[in-house]
C-alpha positions, 0 to 999 in steps of 0.5 A: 056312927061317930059318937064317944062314950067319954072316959072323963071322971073328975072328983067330986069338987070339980062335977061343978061347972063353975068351979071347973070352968074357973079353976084353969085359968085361976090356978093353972100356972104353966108358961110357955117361952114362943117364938113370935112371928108377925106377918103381914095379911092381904089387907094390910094389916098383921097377925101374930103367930106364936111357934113353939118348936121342938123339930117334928116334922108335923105341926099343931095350930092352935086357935084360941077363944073369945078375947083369949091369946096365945098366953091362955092356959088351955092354950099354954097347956095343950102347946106344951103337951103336945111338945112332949109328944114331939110335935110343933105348935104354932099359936094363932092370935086372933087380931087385937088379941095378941097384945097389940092392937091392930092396924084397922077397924076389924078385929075378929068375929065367930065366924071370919074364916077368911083369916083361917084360911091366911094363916093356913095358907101362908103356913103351907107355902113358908114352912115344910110340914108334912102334916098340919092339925088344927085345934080350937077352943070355944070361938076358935072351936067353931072357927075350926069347924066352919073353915074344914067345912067350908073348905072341904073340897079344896083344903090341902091334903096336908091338914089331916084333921082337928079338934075342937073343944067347948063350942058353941056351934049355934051362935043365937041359941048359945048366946041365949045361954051365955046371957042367962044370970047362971053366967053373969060374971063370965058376961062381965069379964068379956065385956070388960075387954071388949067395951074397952077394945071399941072404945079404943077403936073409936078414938082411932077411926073418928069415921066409926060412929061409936054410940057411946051411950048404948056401949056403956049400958049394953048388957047383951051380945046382940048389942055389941053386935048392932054396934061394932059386928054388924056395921064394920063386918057388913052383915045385914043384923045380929041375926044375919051374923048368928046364921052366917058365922055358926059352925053347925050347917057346916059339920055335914061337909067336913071330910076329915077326921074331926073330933067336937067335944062339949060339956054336958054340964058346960053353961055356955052351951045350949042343947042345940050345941050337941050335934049328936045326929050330925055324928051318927050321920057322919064318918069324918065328924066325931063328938064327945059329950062327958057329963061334966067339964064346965067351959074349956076347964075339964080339970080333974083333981087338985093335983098338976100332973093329973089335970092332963085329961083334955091334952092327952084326949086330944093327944089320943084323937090325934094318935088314933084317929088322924093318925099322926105318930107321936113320941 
């Protein structure tokens, strides 16, 4: 039942995936001034949480991409939007991806919940808010998706619903599509940051036997994962992490209102990432699939004030569908 019919309608330079998917962090040039908050993890290593508060009662928190940080722009974008509509934010930086790297050898993977539910937690039991919403985007998307469905029994009656925007929900089939030539460049920006990140890992913790060799000429997902993903998180193979750490099993289980919205056109995403039946067979899990958008771009003309479709579509969900008053 759950399905949208999408009222997204870029111009005409922007129907381009690419095109769409680049502009937003290469021309959108909003900042954000955060207060930041370290706090300290049950293994003893840290987190850093970035508030931005304008005194609501209900509080937005959000989780970034993959090697993304607080400071990305739909991140910035979406925290100030939600501002003016008279709710708290709080960014969660992913370990090692906050501007200081962390204290042990395990940053984060697609699928490492544990950390969600920390933060969660701890947001709970330190702060008042009478209502928690959680937004993800992309690796934060399907860390969204996977907690409310692995919690959904136990979860606080506090977080009343989410939104999850360009998700790649079956990991093995959108690795597949990440690695096609369509996404080299993108392949090459994250590999950038991340060879650099194990690198610096191995220098720190002589015990990790970093094969430096097949780092260097690794030019696939699957070989980062049988070098860092596998040994230092203890799946059995890359293919035991894709199953265990994918969204889609769980977007049955989920029991509050969620809102999923993929790209039709997004290149990172394969057919097996729009979860239409999933939808259909759910009164909790909605999906919107718009023909264009590209990858966490959904920008719509050249023009700033009008590039606000995605914040105000998750503004919208959050009004309608959770049910949270706004300004």
């Amino acid at each position: 039942m759950p399905v949208f019919t999408s009222d997204y309608t870029p111009t005409l330079p922007f129907k381009n995936s690419h095109f769409n998917t680049m502009y937003r962090p290469l021309f959108m040039k909003d900042i954000c001034s955060y207060l930041r908050k370290r706090i300290t993890t049950w293994d003893a290593d840290f987190i850093d949480l970035d508030f931005s508060l304008v005194g609501s009662k209900s509080l937005v928190l959000l989780i970034h991409g993959l090697e993304g940080s607080s400071n990305s722009r739909y991140m910035v974008s979406t925290s100030k939007h939600l501002n003016k509509k008279g709710l708290d934010t709080v960014c969660f930086n992913l370990r090692g991806c906050s501007g200081d790297d962390n204290l042990l050898i395990g940053t984060y993977h697609s699928g490492k919940t544990e950390d969600v539910d920390f933060v969660v937690k701890y947001l709970l039991k330190n702060y008042a808010y009478e209502n928690i919403i959680i937004v993800g985007f992309s690796l934060g998307g399907n860390l969204t998706l996977k907690y409310l469905g692995e919690k959904s029994e136990a979860i606080s009656n506090k977080i009343k619903g989410a939104v999850a925007v360009s998700v790649p929900i079956d990991i093995a089939s959108a690795e597949k599509e990440l690695e096609k030539l369509k996404n080299k460049l993108y392949l090459e920006v994250f590999f950038k940051t991340m060879k650099n990140k194990l690198l610096e890992k191995a220098h720190k913790f002589p015990s990790y036997n970093l094969d430096k060799d097949k780092l260097f000429k690794a030019t696939k997902f699957k070989h980062l994962e049988h070098l860092y993903t596998v040994p230092v998180f203890g799946f059995e193979s890359p293919e035991d992490y894709w199953a265990k750490a994918s969204s889609k099993p769980y977007l049955s289980k989920i029991k509050k209102p969620t809102l999923l919205i993929n790209a039709k056109d997004d290149t990172f995403l394969s057919k097996e990432c729009f979860p239409f039946e999933e939808a259909h067979s759910s009164d909790d899990f909605f999906f919107e699939g718009p023909n264009y958008g590209g990858h966490v771009g959904f920008m719509t003309s050249f023009k700033p004030k009008e590039n606000t479709w995605l914040e105000k579509r998750i503004e919208r969900f959050i009004r309608e569908n959770i049910q949270i008053n706004l300004q």
